[in-house]
OpenMM code with the backbone's topology and positions (N, CA, C; nanometers):
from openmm import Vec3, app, unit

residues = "UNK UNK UNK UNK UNK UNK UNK UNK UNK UNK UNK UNK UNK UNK UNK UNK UNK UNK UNK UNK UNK UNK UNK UNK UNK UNK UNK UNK UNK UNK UNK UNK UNK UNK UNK UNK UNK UNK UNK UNK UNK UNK UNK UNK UNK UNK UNK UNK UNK UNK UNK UNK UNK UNK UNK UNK UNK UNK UNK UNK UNK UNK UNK UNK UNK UNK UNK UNK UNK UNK UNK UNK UNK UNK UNK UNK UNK UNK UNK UNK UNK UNK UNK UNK UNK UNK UNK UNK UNK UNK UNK UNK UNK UNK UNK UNK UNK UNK UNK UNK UNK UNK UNK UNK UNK UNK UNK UNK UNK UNK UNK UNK UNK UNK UNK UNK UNK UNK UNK UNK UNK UNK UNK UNK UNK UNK UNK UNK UNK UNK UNK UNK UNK UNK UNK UNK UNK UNK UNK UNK UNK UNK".split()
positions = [
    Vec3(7.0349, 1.1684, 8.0067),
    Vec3(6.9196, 1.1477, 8.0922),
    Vec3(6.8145, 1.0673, 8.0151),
    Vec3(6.7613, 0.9765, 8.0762),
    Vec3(6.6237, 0.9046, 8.0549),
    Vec3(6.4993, 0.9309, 8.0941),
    Vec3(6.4261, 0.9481, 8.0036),
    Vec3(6.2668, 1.0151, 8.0677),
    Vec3(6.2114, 0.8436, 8.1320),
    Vec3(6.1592, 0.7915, 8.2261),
    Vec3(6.0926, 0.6725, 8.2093),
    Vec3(5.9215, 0.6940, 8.2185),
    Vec3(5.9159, 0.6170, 8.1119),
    Vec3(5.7119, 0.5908, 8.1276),
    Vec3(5.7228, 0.5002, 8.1874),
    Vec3(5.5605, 0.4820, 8.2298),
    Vec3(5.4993, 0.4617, 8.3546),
    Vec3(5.5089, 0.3401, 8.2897),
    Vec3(5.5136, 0.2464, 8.2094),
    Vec3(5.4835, 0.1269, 8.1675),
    Vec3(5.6332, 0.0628, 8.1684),
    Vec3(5.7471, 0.1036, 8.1905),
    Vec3(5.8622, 0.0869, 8.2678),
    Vec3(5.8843, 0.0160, 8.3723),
    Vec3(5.7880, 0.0908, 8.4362),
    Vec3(5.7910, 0.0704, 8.5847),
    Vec3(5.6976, -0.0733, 8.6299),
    Vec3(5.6168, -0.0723, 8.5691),
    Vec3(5.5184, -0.1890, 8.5232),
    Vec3(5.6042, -0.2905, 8.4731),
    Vec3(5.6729, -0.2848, 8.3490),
    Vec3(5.7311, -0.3942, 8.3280),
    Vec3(5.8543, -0.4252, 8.4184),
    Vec3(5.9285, -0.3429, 8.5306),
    Vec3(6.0318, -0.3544, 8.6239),
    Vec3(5.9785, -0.4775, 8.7419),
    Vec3(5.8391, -0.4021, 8.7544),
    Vec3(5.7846, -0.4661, 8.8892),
    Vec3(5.7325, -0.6555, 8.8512),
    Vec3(5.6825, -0.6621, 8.6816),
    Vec3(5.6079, -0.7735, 8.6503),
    Vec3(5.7410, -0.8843, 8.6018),
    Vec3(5.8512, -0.8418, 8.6418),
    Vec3(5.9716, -0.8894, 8.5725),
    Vec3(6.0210, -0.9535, 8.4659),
    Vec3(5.9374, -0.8323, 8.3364),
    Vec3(5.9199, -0.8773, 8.2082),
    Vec3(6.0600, -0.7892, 8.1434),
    Vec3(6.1054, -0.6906, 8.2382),
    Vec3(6.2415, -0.5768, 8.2244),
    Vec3(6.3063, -0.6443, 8.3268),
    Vec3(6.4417, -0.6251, 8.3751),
    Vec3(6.5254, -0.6513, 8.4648),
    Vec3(6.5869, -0.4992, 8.4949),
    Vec3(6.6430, -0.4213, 8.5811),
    Vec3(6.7030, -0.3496, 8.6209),
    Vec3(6.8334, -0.3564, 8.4845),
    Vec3(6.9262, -0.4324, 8.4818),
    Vec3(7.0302, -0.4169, 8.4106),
    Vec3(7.0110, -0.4180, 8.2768),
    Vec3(6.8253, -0.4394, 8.2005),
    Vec3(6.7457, -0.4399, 8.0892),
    Vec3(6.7889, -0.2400, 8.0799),
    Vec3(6.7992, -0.1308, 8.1430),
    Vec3(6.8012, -0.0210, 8.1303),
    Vec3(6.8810, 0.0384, 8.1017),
    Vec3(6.9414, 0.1364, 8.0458),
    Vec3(7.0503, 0.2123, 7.9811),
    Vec3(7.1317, 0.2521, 8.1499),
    Vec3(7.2636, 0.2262, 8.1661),
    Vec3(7.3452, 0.2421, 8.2458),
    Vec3(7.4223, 0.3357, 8.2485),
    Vec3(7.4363, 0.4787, 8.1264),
    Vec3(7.5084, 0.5729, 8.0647),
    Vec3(7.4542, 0.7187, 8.1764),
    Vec3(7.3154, 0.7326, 8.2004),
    Vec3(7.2616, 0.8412, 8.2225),
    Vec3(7.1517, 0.7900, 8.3618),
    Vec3(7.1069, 0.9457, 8.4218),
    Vec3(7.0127, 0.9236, 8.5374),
    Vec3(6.9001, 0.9086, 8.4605),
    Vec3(6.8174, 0.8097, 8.5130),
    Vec3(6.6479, 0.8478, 8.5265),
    Vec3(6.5387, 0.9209, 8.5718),
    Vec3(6.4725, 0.9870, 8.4796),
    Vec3(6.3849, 1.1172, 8.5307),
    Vec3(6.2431, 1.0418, 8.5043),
    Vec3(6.1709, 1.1487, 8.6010),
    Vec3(6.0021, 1.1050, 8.5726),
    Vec3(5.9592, 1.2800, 8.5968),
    Vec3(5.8382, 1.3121, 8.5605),
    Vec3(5.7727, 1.3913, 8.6202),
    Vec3(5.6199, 1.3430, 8.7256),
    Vec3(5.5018, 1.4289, 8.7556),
    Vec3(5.4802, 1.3821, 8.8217),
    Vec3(5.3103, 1.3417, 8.7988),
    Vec3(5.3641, 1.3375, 8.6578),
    Vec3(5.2454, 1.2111, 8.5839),
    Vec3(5.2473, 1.0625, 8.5877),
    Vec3(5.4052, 1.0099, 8.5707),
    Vec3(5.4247, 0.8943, 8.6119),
    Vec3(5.3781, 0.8348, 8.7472),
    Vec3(5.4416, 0.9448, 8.8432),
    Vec3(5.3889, 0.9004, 8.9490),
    Vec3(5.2252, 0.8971, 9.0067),
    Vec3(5.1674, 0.9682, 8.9718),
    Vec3(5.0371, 0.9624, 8.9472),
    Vec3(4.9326, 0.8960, 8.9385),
    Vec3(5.0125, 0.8294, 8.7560),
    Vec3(4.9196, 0.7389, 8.6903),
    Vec3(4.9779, 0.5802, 8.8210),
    Vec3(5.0920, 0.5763, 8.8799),
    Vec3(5.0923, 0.4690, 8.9598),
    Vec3(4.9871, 0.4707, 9.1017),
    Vec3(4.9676, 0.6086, 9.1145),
    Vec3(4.9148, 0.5785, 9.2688),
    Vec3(4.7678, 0.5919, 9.2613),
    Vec3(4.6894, 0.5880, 9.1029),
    Vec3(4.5510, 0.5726, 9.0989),
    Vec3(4.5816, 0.3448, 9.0491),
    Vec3(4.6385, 0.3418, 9.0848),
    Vec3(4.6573, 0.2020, 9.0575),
    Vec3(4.5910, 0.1172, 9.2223),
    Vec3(4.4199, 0.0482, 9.1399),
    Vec3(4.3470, 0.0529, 9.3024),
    Vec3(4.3737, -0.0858, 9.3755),
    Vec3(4.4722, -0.1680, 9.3315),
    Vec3(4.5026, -0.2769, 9.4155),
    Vec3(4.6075, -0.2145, 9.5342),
    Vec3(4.6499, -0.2441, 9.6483),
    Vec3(4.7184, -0.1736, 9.7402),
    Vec3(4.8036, -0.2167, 9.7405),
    Vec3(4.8181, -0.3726, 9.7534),
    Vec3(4.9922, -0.4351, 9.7297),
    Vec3(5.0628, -0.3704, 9.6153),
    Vec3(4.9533, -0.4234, 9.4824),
    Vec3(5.0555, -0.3587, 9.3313),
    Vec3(5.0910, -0.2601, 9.3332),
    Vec3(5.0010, -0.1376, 9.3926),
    Vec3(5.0601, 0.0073, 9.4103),
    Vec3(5.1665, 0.0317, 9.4943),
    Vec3(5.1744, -0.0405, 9.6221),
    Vec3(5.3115, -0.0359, 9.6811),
    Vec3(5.4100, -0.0927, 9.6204),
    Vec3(5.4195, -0.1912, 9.5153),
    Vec3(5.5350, -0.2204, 9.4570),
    Vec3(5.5329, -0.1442, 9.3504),
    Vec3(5.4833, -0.1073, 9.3030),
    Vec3(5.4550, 0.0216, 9.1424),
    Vec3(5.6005, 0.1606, 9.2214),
    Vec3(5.5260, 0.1782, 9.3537),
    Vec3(5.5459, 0.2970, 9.4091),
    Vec3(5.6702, 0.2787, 9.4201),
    Vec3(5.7223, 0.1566, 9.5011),
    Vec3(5.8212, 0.1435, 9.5420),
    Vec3(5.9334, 0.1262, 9.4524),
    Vec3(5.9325, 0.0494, 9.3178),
    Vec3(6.0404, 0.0558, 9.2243),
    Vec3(6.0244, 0.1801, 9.1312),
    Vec3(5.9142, 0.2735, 9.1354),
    Vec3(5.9520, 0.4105, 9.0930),
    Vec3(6.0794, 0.4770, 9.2175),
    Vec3(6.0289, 0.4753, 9.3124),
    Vec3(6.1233, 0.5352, 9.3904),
    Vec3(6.2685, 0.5368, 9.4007),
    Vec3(6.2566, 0.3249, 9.3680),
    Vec3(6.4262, 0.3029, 9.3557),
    Vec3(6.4632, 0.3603, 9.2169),
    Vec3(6.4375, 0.3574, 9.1487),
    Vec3(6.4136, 0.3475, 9.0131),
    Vec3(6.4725, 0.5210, 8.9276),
    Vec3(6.3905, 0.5515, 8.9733),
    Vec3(6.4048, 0.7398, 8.9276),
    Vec3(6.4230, 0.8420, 9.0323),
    Vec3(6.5450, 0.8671, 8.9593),
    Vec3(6.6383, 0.9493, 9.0419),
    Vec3(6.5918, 1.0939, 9.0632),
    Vec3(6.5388, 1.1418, 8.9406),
    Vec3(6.4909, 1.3131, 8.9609),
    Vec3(6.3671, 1.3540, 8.9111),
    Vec3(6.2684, 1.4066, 8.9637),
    Vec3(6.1314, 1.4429, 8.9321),
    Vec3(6.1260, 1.5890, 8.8713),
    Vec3(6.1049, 1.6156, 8.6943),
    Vec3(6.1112, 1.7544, 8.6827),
    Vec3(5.9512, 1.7544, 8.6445),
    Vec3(5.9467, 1.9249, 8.6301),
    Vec3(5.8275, 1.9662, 8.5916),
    Vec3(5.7879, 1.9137, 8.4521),
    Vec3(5.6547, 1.9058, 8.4267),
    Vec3(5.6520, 1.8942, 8.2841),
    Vec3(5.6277, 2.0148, 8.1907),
    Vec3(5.6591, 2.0019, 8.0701),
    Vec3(5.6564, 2.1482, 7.9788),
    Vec3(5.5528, 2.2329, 7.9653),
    Vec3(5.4343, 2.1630, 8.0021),
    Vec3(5.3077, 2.2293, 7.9614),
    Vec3(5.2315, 2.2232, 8.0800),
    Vec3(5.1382, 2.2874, 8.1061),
    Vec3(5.0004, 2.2672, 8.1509),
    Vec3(4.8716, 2.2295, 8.1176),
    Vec3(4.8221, 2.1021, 8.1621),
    Vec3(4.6866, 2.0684, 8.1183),
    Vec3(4.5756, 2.0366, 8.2133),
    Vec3(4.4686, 2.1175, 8.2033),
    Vec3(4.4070, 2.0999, 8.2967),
    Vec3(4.3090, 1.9923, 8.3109),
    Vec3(4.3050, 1.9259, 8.4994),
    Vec3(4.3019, 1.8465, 8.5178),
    Vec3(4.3904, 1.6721, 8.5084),
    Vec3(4.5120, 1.7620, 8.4648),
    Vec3(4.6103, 1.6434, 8.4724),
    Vec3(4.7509, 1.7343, 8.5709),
    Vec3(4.7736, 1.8485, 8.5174),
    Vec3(4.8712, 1.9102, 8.5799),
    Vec3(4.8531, 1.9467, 8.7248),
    Vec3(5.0068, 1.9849, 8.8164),
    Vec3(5.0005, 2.0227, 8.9288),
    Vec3(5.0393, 2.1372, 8.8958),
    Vec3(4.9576, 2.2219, 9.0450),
    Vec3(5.0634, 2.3685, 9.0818),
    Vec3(5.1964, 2.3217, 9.1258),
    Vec3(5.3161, 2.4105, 9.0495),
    Vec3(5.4134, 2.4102, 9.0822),
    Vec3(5.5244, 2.2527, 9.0679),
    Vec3(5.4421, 2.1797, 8.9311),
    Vec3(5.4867, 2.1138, 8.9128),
    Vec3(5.4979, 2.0542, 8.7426),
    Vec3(5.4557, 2.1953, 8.6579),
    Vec3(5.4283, 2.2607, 8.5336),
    Vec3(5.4773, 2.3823, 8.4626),
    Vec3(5.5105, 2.3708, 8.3601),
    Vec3(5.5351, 2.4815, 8.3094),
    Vec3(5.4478, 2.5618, 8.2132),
    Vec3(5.4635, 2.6182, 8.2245),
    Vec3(5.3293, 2.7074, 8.0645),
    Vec3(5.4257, 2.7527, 7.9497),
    Vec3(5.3694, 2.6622, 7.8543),
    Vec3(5.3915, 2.6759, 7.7584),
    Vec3(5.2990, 2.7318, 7.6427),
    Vec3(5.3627, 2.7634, 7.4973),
    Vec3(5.2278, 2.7649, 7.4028),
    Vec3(5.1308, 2.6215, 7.3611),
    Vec3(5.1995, 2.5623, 7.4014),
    Vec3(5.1148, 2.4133, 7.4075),
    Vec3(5.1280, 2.3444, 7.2579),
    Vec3(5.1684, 2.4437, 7.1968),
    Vec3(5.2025, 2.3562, 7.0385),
    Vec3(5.2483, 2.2033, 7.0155),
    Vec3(5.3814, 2.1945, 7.0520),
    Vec3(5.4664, 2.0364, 7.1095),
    Vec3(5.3369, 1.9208, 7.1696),
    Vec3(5.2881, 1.9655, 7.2736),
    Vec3(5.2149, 1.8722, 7.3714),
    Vec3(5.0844, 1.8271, 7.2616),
    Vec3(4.9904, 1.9605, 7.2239),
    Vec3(4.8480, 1.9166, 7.0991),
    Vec3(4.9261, 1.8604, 6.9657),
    Vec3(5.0124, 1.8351, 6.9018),
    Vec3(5.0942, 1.7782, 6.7934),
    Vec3(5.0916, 1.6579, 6.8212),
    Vec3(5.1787, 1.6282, 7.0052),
    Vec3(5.1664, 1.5100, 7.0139),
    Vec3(5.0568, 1.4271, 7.0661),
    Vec3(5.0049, 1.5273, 7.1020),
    Vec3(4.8753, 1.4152, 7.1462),
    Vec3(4.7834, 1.3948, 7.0212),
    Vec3(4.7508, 1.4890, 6.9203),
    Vec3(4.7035, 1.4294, 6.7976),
    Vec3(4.7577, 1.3433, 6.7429),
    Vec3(4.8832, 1.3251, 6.7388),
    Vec3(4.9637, 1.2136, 6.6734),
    Vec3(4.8891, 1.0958, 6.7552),
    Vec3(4.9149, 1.1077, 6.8881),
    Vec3(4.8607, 0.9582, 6.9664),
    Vec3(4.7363, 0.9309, 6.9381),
    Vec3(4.6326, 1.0458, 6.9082),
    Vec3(4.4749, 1.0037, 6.8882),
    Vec3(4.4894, 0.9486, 6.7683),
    Vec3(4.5478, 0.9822, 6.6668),
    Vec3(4.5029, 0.9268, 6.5090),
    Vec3(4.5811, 0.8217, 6.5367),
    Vec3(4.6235, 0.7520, 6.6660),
    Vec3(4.6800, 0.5833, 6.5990),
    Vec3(4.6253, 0.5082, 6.6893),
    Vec3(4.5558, 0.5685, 6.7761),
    Vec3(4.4738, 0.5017, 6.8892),
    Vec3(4.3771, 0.5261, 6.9135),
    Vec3(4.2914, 0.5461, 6.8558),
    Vec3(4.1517, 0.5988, 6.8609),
    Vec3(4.1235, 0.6845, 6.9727),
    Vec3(4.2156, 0.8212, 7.0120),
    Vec3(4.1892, 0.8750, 7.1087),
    Vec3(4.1643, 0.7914, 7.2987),
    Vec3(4.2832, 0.7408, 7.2875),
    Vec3(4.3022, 0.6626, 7.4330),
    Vec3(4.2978, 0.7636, 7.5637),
    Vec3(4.2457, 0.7348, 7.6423),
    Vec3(4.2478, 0.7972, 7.7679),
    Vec3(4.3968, 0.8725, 7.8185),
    Vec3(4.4566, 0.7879, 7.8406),
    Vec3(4.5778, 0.8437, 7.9094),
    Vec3(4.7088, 0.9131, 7.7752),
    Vec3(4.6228, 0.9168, 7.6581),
    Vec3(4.7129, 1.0214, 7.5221),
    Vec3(4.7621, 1.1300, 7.5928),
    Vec3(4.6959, 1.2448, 7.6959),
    Vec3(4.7501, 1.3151, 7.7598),
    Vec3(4.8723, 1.3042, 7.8095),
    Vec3(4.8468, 1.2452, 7.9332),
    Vec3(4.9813, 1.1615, 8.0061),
    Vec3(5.0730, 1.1797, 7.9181),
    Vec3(5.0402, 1.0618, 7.8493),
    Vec3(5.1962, 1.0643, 7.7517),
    Vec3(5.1943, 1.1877, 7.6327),
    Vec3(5.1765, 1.2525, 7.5931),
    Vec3(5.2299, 1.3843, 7.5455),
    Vec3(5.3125, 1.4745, 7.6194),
    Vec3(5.2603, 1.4559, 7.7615),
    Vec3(5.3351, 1.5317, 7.8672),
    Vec3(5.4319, 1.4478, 7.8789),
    Vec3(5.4822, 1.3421, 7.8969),
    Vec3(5.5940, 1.2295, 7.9319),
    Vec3(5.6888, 1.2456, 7.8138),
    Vec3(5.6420, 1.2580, 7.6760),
    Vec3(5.7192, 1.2448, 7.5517),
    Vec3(5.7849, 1.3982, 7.5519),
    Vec3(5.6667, 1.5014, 7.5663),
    Vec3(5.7069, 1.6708, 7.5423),
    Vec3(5.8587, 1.6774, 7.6167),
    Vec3(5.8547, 1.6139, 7.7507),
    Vec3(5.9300, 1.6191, 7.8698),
    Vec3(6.0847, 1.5802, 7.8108),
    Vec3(6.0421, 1.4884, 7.7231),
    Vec3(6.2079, 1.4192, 7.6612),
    Vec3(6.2589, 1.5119, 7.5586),
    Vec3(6.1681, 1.5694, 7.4613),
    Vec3(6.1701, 1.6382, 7.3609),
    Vec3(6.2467, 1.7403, 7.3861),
    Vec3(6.1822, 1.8407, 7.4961),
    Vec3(6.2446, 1.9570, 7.5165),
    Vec3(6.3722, 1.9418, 7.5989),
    Vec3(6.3345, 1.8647, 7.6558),
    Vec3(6.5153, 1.9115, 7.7590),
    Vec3(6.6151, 1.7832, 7.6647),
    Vec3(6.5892, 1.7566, 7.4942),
    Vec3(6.6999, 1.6542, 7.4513),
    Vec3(6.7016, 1.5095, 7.5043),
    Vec3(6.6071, 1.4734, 7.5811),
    Vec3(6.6336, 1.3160, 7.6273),
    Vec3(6.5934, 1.2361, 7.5673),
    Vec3(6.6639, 1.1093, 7.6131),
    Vec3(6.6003, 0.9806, 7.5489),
    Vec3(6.4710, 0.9216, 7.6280),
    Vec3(6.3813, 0.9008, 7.5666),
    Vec3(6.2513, 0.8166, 7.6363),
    Vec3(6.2634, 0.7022, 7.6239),
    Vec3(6.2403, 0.5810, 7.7492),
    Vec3(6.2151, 0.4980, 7.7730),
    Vec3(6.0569, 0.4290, 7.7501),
    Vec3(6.0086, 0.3238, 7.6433),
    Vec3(5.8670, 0.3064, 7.6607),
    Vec3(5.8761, 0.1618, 7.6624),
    Vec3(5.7569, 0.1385, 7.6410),
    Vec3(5.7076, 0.0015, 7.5565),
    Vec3(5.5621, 0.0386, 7.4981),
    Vec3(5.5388, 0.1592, 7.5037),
    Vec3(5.4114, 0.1852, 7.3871),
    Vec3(5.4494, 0.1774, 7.2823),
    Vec3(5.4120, 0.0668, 7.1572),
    Vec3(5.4389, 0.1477, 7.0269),
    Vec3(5.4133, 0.2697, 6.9697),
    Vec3(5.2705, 0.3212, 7.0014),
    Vec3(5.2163, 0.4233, 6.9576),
    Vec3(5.3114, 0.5454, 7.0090),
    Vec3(5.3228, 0.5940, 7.1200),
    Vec3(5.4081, 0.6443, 7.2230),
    Vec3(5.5328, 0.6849, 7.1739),
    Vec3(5.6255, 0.5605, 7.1246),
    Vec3(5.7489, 0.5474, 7.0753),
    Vec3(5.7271, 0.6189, 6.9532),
    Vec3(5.6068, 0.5949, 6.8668),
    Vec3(5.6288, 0.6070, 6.7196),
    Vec3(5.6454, 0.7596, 6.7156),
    Vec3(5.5135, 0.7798, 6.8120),
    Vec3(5.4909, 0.9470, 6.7625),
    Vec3(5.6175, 1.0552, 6.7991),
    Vec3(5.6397, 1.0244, 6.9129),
    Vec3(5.7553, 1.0515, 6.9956),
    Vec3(5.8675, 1.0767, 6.8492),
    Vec3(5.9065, 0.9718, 6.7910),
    Vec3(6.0155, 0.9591, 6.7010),
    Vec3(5.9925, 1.0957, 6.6174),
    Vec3(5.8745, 1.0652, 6.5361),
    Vec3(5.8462, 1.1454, 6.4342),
    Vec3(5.8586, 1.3405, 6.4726),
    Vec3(5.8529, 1.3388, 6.6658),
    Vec3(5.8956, 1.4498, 6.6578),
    Vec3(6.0581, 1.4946, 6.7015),
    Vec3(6.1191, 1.4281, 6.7018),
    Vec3(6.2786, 1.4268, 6.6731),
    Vec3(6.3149, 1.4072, 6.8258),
    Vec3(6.2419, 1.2850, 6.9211),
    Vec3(6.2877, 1.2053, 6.9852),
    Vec3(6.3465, 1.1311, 6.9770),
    Vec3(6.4298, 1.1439, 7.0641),
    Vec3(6.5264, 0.9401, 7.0494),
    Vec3(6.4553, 0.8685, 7.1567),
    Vec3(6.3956, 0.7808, 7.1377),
    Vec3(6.3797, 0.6510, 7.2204),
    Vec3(6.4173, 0.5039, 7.1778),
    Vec3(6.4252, 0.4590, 7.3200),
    Vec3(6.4290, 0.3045, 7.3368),
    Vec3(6.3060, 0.2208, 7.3586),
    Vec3(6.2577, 0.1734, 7.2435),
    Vec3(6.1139, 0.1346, 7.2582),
    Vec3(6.1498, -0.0253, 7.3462),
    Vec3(6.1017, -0.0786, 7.3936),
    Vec3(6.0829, -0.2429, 7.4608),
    Vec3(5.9888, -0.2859, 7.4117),
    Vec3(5.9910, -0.3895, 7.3382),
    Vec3(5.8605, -0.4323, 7.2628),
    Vec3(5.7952, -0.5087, 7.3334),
    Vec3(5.6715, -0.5695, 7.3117),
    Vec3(5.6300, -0.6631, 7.3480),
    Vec3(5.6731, -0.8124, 7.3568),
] * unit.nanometer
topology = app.Topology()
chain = topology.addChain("A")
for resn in residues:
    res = topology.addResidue(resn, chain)
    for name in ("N", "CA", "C"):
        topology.addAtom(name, app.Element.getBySymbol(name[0]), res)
C-alpha cells in the first residue's frame, strides 16, 4: 500500500507526475487530511480537478493514527499516545521553521509508519523526517 500526500495529487493534476510516474505493485490510500487540505483549495476549477484526480487516484480512505485538535474528524481518527505524530512534527518544525501544514503531514507520514507503508511525497522535509523514523518512501523531487 501507498500512503499519497496531498502534493501528489498536485503534481498529478499540474502534469509534472504522470499516472504511470506511480508505483503499480500496491493500492493507494489517503486519509482525510489529504482530502481536506484539497477542498480548502479557493479557486473552484483547481479544486474540482484537485478533487477529481484524488478520487480517481486513491482507492481507500483510512483513519489517521492520532487525534489533533482542530485538524481531526469524529470518526475519522484514532487516539493514540501521540508520541509518533509530536516526534514527527518536531522533526518537520526544526527543518522548516515550524510550517503551517507540519501537522497535516505528521498525520499523513504517522499513517504510513504505523500500518508499514510506503509514502508517496515530493516534500523534502516530509520525506526526510519520515525516513529517519523507519519509513520507506518515494520522494519525487523537484
Amino acid at each position: 500500500m501507498y500512503v499519497v500526500d496531498t502534493n501528489i495529487i498536485n503534481w498529478l493534476v499540474d502534469g509534472r507526475l504522470q499516472p504511470n510516474d506511480l508505483p503499480s505493485d500496491g493500492a493507494f490510500v489517503a486519509t482525510h487530511v489529504q482530502r481536506d487540505e484539497l477542498t480548502k483549495t479557493k479557486d473552484d476549477k483547481r479544486r474540482a480537478q484537485l478533487l477529481a484526480k484524488f478520487g480517481s487516484t486513491v482507492e481507500l480512505e483510512v483513519p489517521t493514527e492520532s487525534v489533533v485538535a482542530g485538524i481531526s474528524r469524529v470518526g475519522l481518527a484514532k487516539v493514540s499516545d501521540g508520541k509518533l505524530y509530536n516526534s514527527l512534527r518536531n522533526g518537520l518544525a526544526a527543518l522548516n521553521k515550524d510550517k503551517l501544514n507540519n501537522s497535516h503531514d505528521a498525520l499523513i507520514a504517522e499513517v504510513a509508519i504505523e500500518n508499514v507503508w510506503i509514502l508517496l511525497t515530493a516534500d523534502g522535509d516530509l520525506a526526510k523526517v519520515a525516513e529517519q523514523h523507519g519509513c520507506k518512501v518515494r520522494h519525487y523531487a523537484p
